[in-house]
C-alpha positions in Angstrom: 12.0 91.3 -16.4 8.8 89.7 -17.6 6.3 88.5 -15.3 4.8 85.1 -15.5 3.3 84.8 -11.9 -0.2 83.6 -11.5 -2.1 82.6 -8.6 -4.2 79.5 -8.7 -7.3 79.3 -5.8 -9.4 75.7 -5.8 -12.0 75.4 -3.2 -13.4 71.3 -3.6 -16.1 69.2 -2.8 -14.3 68.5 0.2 -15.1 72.2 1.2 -12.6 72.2 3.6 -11.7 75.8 2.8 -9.2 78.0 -0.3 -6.5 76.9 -1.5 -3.9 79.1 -2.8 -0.8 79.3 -4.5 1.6 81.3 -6.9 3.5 79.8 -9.5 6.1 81.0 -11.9 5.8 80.1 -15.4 8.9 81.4 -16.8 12.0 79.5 -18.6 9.0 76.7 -20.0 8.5 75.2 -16.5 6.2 75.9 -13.3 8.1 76.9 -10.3 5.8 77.3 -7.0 6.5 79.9 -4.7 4.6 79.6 -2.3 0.9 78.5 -1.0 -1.9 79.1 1.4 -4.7 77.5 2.9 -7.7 79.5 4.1 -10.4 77.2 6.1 -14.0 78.0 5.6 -15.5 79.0 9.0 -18.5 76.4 10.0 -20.9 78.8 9.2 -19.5 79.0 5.5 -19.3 75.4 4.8 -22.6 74.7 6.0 -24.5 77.0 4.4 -22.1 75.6 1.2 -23.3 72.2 2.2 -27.0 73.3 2.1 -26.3 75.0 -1.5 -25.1 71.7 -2.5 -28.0 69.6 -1.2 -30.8 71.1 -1.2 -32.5 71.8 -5.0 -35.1 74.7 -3.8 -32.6 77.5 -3.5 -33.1 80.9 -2.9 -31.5 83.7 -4.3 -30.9 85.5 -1.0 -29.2 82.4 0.1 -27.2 82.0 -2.6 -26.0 85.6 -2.8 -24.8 85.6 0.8 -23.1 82.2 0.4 -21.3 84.2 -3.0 -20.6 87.3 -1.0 -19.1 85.5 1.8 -17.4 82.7 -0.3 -15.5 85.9 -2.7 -14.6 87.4 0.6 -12.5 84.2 1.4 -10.8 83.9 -2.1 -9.6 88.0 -1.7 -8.4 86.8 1.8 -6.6 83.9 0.4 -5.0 86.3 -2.2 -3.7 88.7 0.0 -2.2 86.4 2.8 -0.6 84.4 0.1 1.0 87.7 -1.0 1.6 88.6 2.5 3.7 86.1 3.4 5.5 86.6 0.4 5.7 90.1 0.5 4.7 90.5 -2.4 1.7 93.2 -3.5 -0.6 92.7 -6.7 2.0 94.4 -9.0 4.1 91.3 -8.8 1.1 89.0 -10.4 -0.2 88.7 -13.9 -4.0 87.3 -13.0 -5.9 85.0 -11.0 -7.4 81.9 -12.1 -10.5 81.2 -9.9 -12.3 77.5 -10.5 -15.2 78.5 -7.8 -17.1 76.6 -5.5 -19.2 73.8 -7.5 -22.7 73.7 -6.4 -24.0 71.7 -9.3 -22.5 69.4 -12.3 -24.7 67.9 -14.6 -22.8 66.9 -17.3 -25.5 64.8 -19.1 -27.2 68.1 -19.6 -23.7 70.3 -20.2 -24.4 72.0 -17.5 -21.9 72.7 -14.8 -22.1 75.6 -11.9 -19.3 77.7 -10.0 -20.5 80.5 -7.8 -17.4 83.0 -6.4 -18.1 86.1 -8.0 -15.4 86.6 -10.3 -16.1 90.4 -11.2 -16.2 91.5 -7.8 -12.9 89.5 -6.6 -11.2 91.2 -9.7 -12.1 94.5 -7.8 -11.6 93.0 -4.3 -7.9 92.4 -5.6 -7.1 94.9 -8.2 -6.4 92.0 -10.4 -7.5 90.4 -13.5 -9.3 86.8 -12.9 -9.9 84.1 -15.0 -12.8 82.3 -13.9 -15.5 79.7 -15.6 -13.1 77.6 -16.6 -15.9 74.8 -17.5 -18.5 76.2 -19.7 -16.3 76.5 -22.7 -15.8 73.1 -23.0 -19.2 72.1 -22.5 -20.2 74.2 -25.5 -17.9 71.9 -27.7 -20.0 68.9 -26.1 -17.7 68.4 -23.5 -18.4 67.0 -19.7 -16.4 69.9 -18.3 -14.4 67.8 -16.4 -11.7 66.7 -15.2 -9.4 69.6 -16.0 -6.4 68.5 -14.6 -5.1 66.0 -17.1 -3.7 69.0 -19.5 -1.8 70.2 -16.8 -0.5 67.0 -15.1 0.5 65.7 -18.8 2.6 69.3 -18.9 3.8 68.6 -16.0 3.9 65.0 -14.6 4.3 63.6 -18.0 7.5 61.6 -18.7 8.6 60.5 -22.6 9.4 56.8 -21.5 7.4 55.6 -18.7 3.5 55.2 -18.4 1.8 57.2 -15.5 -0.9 57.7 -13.3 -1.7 60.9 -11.6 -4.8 60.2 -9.2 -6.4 63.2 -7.3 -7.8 62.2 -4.2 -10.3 65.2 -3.5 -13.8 65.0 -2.3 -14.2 62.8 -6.1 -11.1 60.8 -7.3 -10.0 61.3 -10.6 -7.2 59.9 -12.4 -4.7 61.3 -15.6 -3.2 58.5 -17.5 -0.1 59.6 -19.3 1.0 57.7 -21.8 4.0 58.3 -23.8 3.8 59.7 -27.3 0.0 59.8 -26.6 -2.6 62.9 -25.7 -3.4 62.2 -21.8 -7.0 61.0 -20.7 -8.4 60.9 -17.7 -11.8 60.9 -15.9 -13.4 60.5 -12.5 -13.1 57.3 -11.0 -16.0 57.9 -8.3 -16.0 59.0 -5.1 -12.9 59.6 -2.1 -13.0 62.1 0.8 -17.3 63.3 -0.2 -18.1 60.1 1.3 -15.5 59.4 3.6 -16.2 62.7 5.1 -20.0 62.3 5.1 -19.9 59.2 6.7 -17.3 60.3 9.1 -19.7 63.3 10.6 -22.6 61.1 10.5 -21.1 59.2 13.8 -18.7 62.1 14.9 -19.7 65.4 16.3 -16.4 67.4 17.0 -14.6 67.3 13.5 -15.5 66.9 9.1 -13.0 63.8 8.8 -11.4 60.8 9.9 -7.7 61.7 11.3 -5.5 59.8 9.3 -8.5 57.5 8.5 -7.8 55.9 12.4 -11.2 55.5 12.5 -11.4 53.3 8.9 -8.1 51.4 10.2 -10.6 50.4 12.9 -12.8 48.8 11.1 -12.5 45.8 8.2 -13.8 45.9 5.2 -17.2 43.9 4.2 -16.9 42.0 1.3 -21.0 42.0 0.6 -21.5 45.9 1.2 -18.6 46.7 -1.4 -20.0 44.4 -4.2 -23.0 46.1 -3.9 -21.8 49.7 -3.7 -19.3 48.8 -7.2 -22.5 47.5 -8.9 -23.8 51.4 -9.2 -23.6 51.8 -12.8 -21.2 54.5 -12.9 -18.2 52.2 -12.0 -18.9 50.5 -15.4 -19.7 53.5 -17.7 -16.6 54.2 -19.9 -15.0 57.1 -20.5 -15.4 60.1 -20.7 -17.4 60.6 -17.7 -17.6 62.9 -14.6 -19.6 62.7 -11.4 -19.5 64.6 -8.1 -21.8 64.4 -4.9 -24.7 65.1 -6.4 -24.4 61.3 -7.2 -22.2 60.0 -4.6 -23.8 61.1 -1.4 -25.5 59.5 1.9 -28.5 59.1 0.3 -26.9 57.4 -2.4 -25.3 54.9 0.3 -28.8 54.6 2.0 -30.2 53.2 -1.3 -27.5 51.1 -2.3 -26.8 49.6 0.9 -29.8 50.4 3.4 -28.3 47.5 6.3 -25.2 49.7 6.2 -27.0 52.2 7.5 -28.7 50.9 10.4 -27.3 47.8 11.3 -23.2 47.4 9.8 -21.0 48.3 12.1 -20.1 52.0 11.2 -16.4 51.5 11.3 -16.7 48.9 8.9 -18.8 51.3 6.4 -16.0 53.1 6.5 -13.6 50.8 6.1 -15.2 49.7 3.0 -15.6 53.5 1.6 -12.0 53.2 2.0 -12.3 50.2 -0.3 -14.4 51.6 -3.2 -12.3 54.8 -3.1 -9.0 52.7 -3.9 -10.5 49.5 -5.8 -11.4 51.4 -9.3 -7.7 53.5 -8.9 -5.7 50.4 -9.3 -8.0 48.4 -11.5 -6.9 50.9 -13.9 -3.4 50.9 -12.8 -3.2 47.4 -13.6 -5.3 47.3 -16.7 -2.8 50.2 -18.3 0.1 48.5 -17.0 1.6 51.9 -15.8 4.9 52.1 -14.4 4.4 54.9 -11.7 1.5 56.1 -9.7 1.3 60.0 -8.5 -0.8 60.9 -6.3 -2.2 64.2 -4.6 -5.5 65.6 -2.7 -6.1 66.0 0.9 -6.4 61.9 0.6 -2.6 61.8 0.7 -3.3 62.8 4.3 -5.3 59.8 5.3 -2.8 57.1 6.1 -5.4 54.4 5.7 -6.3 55.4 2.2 -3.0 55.4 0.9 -1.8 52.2 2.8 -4.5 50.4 1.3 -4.0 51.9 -2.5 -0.4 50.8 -2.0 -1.8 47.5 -1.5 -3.8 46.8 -4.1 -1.9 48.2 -6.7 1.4 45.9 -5.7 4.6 46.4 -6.8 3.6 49.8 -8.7 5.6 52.9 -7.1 3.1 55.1 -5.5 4.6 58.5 -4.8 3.7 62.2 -3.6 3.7 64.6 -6.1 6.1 66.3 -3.1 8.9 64.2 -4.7 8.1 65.4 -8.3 8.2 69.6 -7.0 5.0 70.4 -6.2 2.8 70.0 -2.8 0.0 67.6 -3.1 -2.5 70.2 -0.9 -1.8 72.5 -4.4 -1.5 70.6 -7.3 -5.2 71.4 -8.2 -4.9 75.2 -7.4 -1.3 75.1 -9.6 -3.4 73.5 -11.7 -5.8 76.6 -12.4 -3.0 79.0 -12.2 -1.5 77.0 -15.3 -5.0 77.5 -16.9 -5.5 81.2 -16.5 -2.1 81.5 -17.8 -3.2 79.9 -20.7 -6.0 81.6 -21.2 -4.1 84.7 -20.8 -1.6 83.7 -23.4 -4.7 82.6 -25.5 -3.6 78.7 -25.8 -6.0 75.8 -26.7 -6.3 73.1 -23.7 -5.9 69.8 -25.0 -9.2 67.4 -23.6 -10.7 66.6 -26.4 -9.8 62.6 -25.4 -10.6 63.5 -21.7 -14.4 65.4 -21.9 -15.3 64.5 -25.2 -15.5 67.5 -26.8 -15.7 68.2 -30.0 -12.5 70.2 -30.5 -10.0 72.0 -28.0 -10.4 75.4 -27.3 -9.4 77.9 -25.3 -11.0 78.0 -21.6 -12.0 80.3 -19.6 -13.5 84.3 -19.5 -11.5 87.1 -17.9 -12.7 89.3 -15.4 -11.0 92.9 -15.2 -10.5 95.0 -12.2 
């Protein structure tokens, strides 16, 4: 019997840790079979934090944050297949997005460190890796990615939908019938939720549930100002990611929130200019359904508040449609290393603004 199983591993902005998953592409559909998360230890994520931040880096740094960083994707790998018990036999290829330490899309430039060659060799399987820089090539931004595989997958031939992605950056998929899906990111979620949140807390990286934003309300002034950043404006296609959205960025906008706004209320706001843009576009594409996945799902606030604004609109997992919202972007780079393997064009053209789809992604043998 043939085998169409690849495993997908996405490590965000967020950099809560590895996600991983296997998916079965046989029969034209995606069937998940399972999934794993791997948390990065503190000592990981900050020194990932530090590669993120900090623009004088050095090369030692950097290869220990590689080393350890491929060490945690192999892991991933084999406890995913563990648990399955299943060995490397049973899988066609990896796809790998890495861990983004830079995106500069204004200057085409976009950078994942993980290592490909030497998790190829870590896992005695092929890996699909550097899914980005193809498309930048053809004038793309690079990103998002996901709307080819949500329109494979989420698309419907009669109603209008939105798939939104609430990772460290929100972006969103519109799929329209009849029509080549676009999508971009809408600006920040968790990045700045998160940031904020271990600014005033000491013993954990978010808000549980977004209590702590449920505590506060919302300030009207402070939200104006933080919408008036350019960005929110800019059409399509566009990409951002925390080198933009970031404390600092929040200091200059909005220096009395820093020092003088209640600190619930800042976040109660973040919660704000995370959801506002989501259903401004909801509402401006009329769409008949809204999808949504990320580790934002998880944050009750965030999602009671999108359900708000966006009215009578269905907002729903993408549980309900068959796959689990923690996975949907590491399904989502299984899907592309499949296509890459089968040698298929991604369609973004009307997503990055490139010049012409290609086919994404280099391959890595063990």
């Amino acid at each position: 019997m043939a085998n169409h199983r690849f495993i997908g591993l996405m490590s965000g902005t967020s950099l809560d840790g590895v996600d991983a998953c296997l998916v079965d592409f046989g029969s034209n559909s995606a069937t998940m079979l399972g999934c794993h998360h791997r948390p990065f230890d503190p000592e990981l994520r900050r020194l990932l934090v530090r590669l993120c931040q900090d623009s004088r880096i050095a090369p030692e740094t950097l290869a220990d944050a590689e080393r350890q960083l491929c060490d945690r994707y192999a892991d991933a790998v084999q406890q995913l297949l563990s648990s399955l018990s299943l060995s490397g036999t049973d899988v066609v290829a990896i796809g790998n997005h890495g861990q983004t330490i830079r995106h500069l899309p204004n200057q085409h430039f976009s950078w994942q460190i993980g290592n490909p060659a030497r998790l190829a060799a870590l896992c005695n399987l092929p890996v699909v890796a550097d899914f980005r820089s193809g498309d930048m090539a053809r004038g793309g931004q690079g990103a998002p990615l996901a709307p080819a595989f949500h329109a494979a997958f989420f698309g419907h031939p009669e109603e209008c939908r939105l798939v939104v992605n609430l990772g460290g950056i929100a972006n969103v998929s519109l799929l329209r019938p009849n029509h080549a899906p676009v999508g971009w990111d809408t600006g920040p979620a968790n990045t700045l939720l998160d940031a904020w949140y271990q600014r005033h807390h000491e013993t954990a990286n978010w808000d549980p549930e977004g209590q702590w934003a449920a505590s506060g309300e919302s300030r009207a002034e402070l939200l104006e100002r933080l919408l008036g950043d350019p960005y929110f404006q800019q059409a399509p296609p566009k990409s951002t990611g925390p080198e933009h959205f970031n404390l600092a960025w929040l200091a200059q906008h909005a220096p009395a929130a820093m020092n003088e706004m209640g600190a619930a209320d800042v976040q109660a706001t973040l919660v704000e200019l995370s959801v506002q843009p989501i259903a401004a576009i909801a509402r401006a594409n009329r769409v008949d359904r809204v999808i949504v996945c990320g580790g934002g799902t998880h944050n009750r606030t965030l999602m009671t508040r999108l359900q708000h604004d966006l009215g009578n609109v269905p907002l729903e997992s993408s549980q309900v449609h068959g796959l689990d919202p923690d996975h949907v972007e590491s399904a989502g780079f299984a899907w592309l290393a499949q296509q890459r393997w089968c040698q298929q064009a991604v369609p973004l053209t009307a997503v990055t603004g490139a010049d012409r789809d290609g086919i994404l992604g280099g391959l890595w043998l063990p």
